[in-house]
Structure formats: C-alpha cells, structure tokens
C-alpha positions as CSV (number, residue, x, y, z in Angstrom):
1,X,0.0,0.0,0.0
2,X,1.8,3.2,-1.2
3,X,1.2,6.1,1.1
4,X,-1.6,7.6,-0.1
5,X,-3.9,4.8,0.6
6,X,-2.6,4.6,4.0
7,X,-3.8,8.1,4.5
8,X,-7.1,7.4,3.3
9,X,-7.3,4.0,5.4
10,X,-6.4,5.6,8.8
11,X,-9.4,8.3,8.7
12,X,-12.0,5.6,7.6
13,X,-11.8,3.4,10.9
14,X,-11.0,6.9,12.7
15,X,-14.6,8.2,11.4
16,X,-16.2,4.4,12.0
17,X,-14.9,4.8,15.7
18,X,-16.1,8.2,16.1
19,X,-19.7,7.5,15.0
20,X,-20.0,4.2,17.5
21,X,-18.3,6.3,20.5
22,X,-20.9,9.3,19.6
23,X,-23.8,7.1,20.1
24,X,-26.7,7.8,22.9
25,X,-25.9,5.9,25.7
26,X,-27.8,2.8,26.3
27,X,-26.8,2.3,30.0
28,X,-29.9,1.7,31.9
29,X,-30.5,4.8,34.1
30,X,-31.8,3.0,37.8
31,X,-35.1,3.3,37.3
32,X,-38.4,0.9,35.6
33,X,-40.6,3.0,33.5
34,X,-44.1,1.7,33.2
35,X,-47.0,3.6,31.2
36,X,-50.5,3.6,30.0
37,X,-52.7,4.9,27.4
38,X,-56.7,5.0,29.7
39,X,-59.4,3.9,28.0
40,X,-63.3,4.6,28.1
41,X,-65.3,2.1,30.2
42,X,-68.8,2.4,31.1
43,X,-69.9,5.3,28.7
44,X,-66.7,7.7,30.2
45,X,-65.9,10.4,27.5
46,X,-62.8,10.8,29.8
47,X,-59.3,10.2,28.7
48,X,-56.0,9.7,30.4
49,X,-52.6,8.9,30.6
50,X,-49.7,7.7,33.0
51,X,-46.2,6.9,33.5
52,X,-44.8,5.5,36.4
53,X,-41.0,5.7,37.3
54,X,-40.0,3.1,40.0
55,X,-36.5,3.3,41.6
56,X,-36.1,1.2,44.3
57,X,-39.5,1.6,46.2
58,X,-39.9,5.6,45.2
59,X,-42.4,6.0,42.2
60,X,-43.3,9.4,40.3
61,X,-46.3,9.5,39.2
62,X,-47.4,11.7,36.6
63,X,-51.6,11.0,35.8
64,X,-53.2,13.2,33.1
65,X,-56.9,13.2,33.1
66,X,-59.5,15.4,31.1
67,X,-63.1,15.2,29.6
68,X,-64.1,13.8,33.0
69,X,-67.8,14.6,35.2
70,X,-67.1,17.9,36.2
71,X,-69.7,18.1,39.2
72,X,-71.0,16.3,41.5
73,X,-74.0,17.8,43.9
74,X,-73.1,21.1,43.5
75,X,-69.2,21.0,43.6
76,X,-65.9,19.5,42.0
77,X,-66.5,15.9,41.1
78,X,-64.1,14.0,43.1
79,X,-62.2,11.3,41.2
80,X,-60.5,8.6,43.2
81,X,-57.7,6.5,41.5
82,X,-55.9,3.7,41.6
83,X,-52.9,0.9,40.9
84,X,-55.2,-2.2,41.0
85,X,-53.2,-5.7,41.0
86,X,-53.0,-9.4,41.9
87,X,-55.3,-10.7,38.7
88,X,-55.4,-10.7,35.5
89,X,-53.8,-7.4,34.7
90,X,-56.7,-6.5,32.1
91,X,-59.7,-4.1,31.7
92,X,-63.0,-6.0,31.7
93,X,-65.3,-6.0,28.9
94,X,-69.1,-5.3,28.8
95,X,-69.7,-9.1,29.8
96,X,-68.3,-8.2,33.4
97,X,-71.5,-6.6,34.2
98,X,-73.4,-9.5,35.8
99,X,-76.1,-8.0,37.0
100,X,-77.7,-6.2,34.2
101,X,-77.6,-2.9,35.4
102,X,-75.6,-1.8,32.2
103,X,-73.0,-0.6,34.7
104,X,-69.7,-2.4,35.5
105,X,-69.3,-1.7,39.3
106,X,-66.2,-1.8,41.0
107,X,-66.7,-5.3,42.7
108,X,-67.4,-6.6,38.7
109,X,-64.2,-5.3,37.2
110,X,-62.4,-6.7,40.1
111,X,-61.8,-10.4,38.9
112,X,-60.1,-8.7,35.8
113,X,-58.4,-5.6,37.3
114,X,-57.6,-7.0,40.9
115,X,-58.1,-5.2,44.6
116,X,-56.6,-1.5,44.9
117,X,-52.8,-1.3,45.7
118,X,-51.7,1.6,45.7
119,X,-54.4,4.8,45.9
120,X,-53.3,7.9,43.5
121,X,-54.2,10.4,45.5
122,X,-53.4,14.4,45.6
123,X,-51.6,14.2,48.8
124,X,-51.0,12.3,51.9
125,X,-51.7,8.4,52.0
126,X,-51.6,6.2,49.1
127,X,-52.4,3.5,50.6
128,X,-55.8,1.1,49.9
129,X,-57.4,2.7,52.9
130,X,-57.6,5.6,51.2
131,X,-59.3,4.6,48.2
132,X,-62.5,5.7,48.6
133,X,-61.5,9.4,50.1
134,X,-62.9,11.5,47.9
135,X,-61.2,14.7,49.6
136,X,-57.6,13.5,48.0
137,X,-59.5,12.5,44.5
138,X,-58.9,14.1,41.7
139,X,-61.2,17.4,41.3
140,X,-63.3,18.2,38.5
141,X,-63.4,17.3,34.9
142,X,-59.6,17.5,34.4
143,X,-56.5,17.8,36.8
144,X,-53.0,16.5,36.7
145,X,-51.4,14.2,39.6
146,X,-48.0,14.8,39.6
147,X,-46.1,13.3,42.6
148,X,-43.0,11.2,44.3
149,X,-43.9,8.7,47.2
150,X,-42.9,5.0,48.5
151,X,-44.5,2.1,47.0
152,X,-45.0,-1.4,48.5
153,X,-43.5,-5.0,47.2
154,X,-46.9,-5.6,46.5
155,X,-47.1,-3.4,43.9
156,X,-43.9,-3.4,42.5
157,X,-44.6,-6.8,42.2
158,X,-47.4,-6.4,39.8
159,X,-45.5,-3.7,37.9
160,X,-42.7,-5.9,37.4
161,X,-45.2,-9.1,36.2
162,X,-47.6,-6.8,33.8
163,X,-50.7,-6.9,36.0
164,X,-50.9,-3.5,37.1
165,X,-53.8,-1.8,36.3
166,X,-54.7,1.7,36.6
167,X,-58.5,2.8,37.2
168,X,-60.1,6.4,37.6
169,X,-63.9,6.0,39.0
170,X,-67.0,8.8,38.7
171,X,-69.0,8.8,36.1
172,X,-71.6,11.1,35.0
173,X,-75.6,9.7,36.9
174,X,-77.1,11.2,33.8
175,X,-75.2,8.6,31.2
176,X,-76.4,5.7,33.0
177,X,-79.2,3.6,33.0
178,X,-82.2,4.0,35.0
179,X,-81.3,1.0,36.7
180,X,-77.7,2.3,36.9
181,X,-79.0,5.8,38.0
182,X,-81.4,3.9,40.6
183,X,-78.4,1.9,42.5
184,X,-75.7,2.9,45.0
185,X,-72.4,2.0,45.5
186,X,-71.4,-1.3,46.0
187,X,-68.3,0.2,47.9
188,X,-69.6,2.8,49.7
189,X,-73.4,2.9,50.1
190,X,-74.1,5.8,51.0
191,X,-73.1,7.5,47.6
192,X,-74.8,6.5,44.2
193,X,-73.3,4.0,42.1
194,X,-72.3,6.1,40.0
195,X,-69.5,8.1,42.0
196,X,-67.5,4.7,42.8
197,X,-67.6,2.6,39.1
198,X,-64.6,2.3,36.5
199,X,-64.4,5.1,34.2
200,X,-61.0,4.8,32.3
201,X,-59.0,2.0,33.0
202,X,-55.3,1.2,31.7
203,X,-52.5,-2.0,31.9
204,X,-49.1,-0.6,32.9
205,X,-46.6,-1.7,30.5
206,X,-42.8,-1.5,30.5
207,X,-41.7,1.4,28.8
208,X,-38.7,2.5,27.2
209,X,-36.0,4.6,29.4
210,X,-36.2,8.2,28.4
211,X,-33.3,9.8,26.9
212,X,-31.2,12.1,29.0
213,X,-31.8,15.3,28.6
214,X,-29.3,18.6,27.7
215,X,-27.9,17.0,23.9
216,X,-28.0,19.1,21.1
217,X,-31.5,19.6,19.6
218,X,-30.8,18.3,15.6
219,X,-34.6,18.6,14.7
220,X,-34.6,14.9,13.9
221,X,-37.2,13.0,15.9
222,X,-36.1,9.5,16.7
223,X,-38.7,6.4,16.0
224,X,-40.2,4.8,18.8
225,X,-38.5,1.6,18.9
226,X,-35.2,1.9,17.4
227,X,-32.4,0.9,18.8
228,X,-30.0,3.9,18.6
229,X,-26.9,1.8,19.2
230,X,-28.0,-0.2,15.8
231,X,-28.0,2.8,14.5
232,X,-24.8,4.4,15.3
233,X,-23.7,1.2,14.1
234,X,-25.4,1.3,11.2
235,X,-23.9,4.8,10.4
236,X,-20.2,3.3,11.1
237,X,-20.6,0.9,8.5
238,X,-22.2,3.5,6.2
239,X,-18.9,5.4,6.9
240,X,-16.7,2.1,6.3
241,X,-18.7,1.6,2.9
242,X,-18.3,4.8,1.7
243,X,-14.2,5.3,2.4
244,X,-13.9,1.7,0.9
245,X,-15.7,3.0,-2.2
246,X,-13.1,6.2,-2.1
247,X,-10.5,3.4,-1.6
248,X,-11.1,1.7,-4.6
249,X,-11.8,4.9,-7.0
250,X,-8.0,5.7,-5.8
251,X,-6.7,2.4,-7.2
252,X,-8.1,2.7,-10.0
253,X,-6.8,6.2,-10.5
254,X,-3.6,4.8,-9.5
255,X,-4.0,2.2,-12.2
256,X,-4.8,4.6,-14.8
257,X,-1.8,6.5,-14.4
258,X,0.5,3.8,-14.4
C-alpha cells in the first residue's frame, strides 16, 4: 500500500470509531418505567394517561386526566384512582356486568383488574385505605397528579409481572341507566353507584427509558423503537462503505496513471 492509501485508510476506521463512540448511551439509568394509554369504560368520554417511574421503592407518578364529570351535587366531582393488582392485569369488557344494570361496578371489574394497591391520590396516603377518600381525588373534569412517594412489594410486584392496572372511577348519573341511576355504590353505600364505578382504566406496561436530557436539539425525531446503538452502528458501517468506495476509485486512479 503506497502512502496515499494509508492516508485514506487511517481516517475511515478513525470516522467508524467516532460514530459508534458518539452514540446515545444505552446504560440503563436505575429506574423501571411503566405507562398507559386510559381507556373509556362504562360510557366515560374521559381520557387519560400515565407513566410511572419506579427506583427502588420511590415512584413518580405523573396522571393526566381530562373530559371527565365535572360536578358532582353542586361541587368539583371527586375522582379517586388507583394501581389495582393481583389478577389478570386487564380491563374487563361489557360481559363483566353481571347483573344487568348496564353498569360495570367496582366489585365486577375486580376479577379482571384486581383489589386496589396503591391509591393515587393528591396528597398524603396512598395506601388502599384511602381509596374511597374523595377529599384527595382528583377534582373536576380535568386535573393532573403529579407526585413522588414510597410504593409497596406488593405493587412493584405487579409492575414488574404486567398486572398492574390503573383505574379512575366517577362517572356522570345522567349517562347511566335507570337502573344504573337507581343503584348505589357497591363500595360505599351511602353515595350513588355512579360516584364509585370504573371510568377509564389502563394495563401498565414497561416502557422505554427516556433519553437524558441537555444533547443538542438536531430537529430529527427518533422512532419509537429503534435501537439507537443499531444505528450508530449502522452509520459506522455506512462510513466504512463509503471510504472503501473512495478506496477503490483511488486504485483505479492509481492504475490509470500507471
């Protein structure tokens, strides 16, 4: 190899080095990242979403709710939530409602969703004996619960198996049966059933770890899904390709002009 083409060679693996060392980092960052889209159940226009970081036993919660009942006698509807677990991990269907009411209670979905683990409350406990205080619900048609706190094995348990379930009850009296309308709370009696049953319910799945923020912004948004180290990978072989191709257009320029 005449000197030329050991100058070209050097900067090809130099630029193939560069582009794998440049690479996001794929180190795993501590924590367990779980998430869910809410869907509608029992004629809810609500929506929601939710991620759940886990490190160690401390989870941040960040719940997004909106389109939700709005009142409730006279004032903010409270909207209790929770981390159900210990069943199927699922959402029931319309079948779970056994006794023809047209209204999947709490005690109905259970056998699908599992019993409360973890309350997502405002403030203070978030334990399962505060599931049914309305004071620490979430207020209104739409409201954000954004917060740190200590989570038992119990429920890290289901996080880590795939059966945790996330479930926001209150629904709106007037979008219910008369039957519905007519019945109260199979949790707490003295309230209508309405103010206790499922209204958006979600699985927690495993996420992917978010990517650390601070790089350059480059106006490129990254595909869900792809592993970034393939790509930088990718890119170094791209780089090899193209300096072999300059390799060989030399030899054969250093052929011609022999």
């Amino acid at each position: 190899m005449n000197k030329s083409l050991r100058l070209m060679a050097v900067p090809t693996l130099a630029l193939a080095a560069l582009a794998l060392s440049g690479s996001p980092a794929m180190a795993h960052d501590g924590s367990d990242h779980y998430q869910s889209t809410l869907g509608q159940l029992n004629g809810s226009a609500g929506s929601g979403d939710i991620t759940v970081d886990v490190t160690g036993n401390q989870a941040h919660v960040v719940l997004n709710v909106s389109g939700m009942p709005e009142t409730f006698m006279d004032a903010p509807y409270p909207h209790v939530q929770h981390i159900h677990g210990g069943s199927q991990g699922v959402c029931p269907a319309p079948s779970a409602d056994q006794d023809g009411d047209g209204v999947i209670s709490t005690t109905e979905g259970a056998p699908f969703y599992g019993d409360i683990l973890t309350t997502l409350s405002t403030s203070g406990d978030t334990s399962p004996a505060a599931g049914l205080d309305l004071k620490v619900g979430g207020q209104g048609g739409a409201y954000t619960v954004d917060r740190t706190f200590e989570i038992d094995d119990a429920t890290k348990a289901s996080l880590e198996a795939g059966t945790a379930v996330v479930v926001v009850h209150g629904l709106d009296p007037a979008t219910l049966s008369a039957a519905g309308q007519a019945a109260m709370s199979d949790l707490a009696p003295e309230l209508p059933l309405a103010a206790t049953s499922p209204a958006l319910c979600g699985t927690l799945a495993a996420g992917q770890m978010e990517m650390p923020s601070g790089g350059a912004d480059t106006g490129v948004t990254q595909e869900t899904g792809v592993d970034a180290g393939a790509l930088a990978l990718g890119g170094g072989l791209a780089l090899v390709a193209l300096a072999g191709g300059a390799y060989v257009i030399r030899r054969r320029s250093a052929g011609t002009a022999a």
